[in-house]
N, C-alpha and C positions, 0 to 999 in steps of 0.2 A: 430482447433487444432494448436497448435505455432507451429514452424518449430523448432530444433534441436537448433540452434542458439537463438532462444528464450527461449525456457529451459535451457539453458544454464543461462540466465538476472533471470528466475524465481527461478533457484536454489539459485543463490547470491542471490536473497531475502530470502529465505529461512534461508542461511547464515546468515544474516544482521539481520532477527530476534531474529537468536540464540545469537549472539552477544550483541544484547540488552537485551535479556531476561539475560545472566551471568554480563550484566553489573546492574543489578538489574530492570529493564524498562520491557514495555510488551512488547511481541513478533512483533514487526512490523519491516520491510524492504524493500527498496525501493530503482529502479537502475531506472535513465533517459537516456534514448540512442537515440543519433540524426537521423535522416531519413536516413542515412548514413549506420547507425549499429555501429557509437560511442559512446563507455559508456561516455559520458558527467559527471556523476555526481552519488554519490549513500549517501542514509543514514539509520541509523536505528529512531526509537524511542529515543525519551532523556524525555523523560516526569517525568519519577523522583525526577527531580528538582524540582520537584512542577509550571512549568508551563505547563497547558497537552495541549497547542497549538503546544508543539516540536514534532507531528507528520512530517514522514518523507518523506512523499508527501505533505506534506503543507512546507517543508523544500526546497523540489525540486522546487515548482513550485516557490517560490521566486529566487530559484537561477536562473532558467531561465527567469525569470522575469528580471535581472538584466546583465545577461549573455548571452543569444541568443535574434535574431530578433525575430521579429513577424511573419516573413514568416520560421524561422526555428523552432519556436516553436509550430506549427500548424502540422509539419509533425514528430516530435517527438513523443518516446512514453515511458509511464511510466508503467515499470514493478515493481510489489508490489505484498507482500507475503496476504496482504488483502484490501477487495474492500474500496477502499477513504470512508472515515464518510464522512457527510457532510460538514462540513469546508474544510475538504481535495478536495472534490468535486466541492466548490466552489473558493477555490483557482485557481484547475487547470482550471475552466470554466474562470475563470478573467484574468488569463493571456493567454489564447487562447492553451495551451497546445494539443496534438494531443490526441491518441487512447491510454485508457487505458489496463492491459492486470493484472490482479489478480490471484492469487491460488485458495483463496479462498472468499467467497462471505459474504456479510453482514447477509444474514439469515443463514448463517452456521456460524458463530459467536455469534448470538445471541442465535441459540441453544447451541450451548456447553454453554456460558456464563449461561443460564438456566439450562443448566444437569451439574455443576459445584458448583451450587448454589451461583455462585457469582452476584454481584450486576449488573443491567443492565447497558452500559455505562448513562453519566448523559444528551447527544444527540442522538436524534430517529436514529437508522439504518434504511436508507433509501437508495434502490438502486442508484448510481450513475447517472441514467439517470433520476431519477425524478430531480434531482439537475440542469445537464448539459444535456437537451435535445439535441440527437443529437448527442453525442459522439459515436464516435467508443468504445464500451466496450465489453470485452473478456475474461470470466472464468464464472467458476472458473474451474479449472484445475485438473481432478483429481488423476494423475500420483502423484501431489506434496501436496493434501490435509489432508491426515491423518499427516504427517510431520508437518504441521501448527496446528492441531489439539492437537499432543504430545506439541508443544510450549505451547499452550493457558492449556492445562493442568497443564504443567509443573507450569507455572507462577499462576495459580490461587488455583492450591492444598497447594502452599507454600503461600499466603495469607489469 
């Protein structure tokens, strides 16, 4: 269960979702906070541009990648409103990133995407630890799930 202060990082995703979803993009959001409990860093989705790598934990783990050590980025943690696809997974496994912390999970996206009837993504959802054996990983969460739920509606009813 996150502690207060954690829910607090998973709300701002939640946030950062919604914000992407009214920028026209899908609902994803993501806040990186150092071992400290500094928000170092947050993004949403930009993938509407037609490149769909602008996921925004594959945004994060570049920017630490460029911007903390190695021994700061191992105690780090990425709060996101859903669990890293695989690229995003193996981003944060290549730069050594710490304990991830999700709302919601890769099989509860891929059902609503199916009770939606929208297309499956075009990469397998695949839990995060098949990717990065070994990581701390933590959700999904469900105080903030239905929340992430109305985004992915929101976004796929109007496509």
């Amino acid at each position: 269960m996150p502690s207060e202060t954690e829910m607090g990082h998973l709300r701002r995703c939640v946030e950062l979702a919604a914000a992407a979803l009214e920028a026209g993009d899908e609902p994803f959001g993501s806040v990186l906070v150092a071992g400290d409990g500094t928000v170092l860093a947050e993004d949403r989705n930009r993938v509407s541009g037609g490149d769909r790598t602008r996921h925004p934990e594959f945004e994060l783990a570049r920017w630490a990648a460029t911007n903390m050590t190695v021994e700061d980025r191992a105690v780090a943690t990425v709060f996101t409103s859903g669990e890293h696809c695989p690229m995003c997974a193996a981003a944060h496994g290549w730069v050594g990133l710490g304990r991830i912390v999700y709302v919601s999970s890769s099989e509860q996206l891929s059902g609503w995407l199916a009770e939606l009837g929208a297309a499956p993504p075009p990469v397998r959802t695949l839990p995060v630890g098949e990717i990065v054996p070994g990581l701390v990983v933590e959700g999904p969460v469900p105080e903030l799930v239905e929340q992430v739920h109305e985004l992915q509606r929101r976004f796929h009813g109007s496509h």
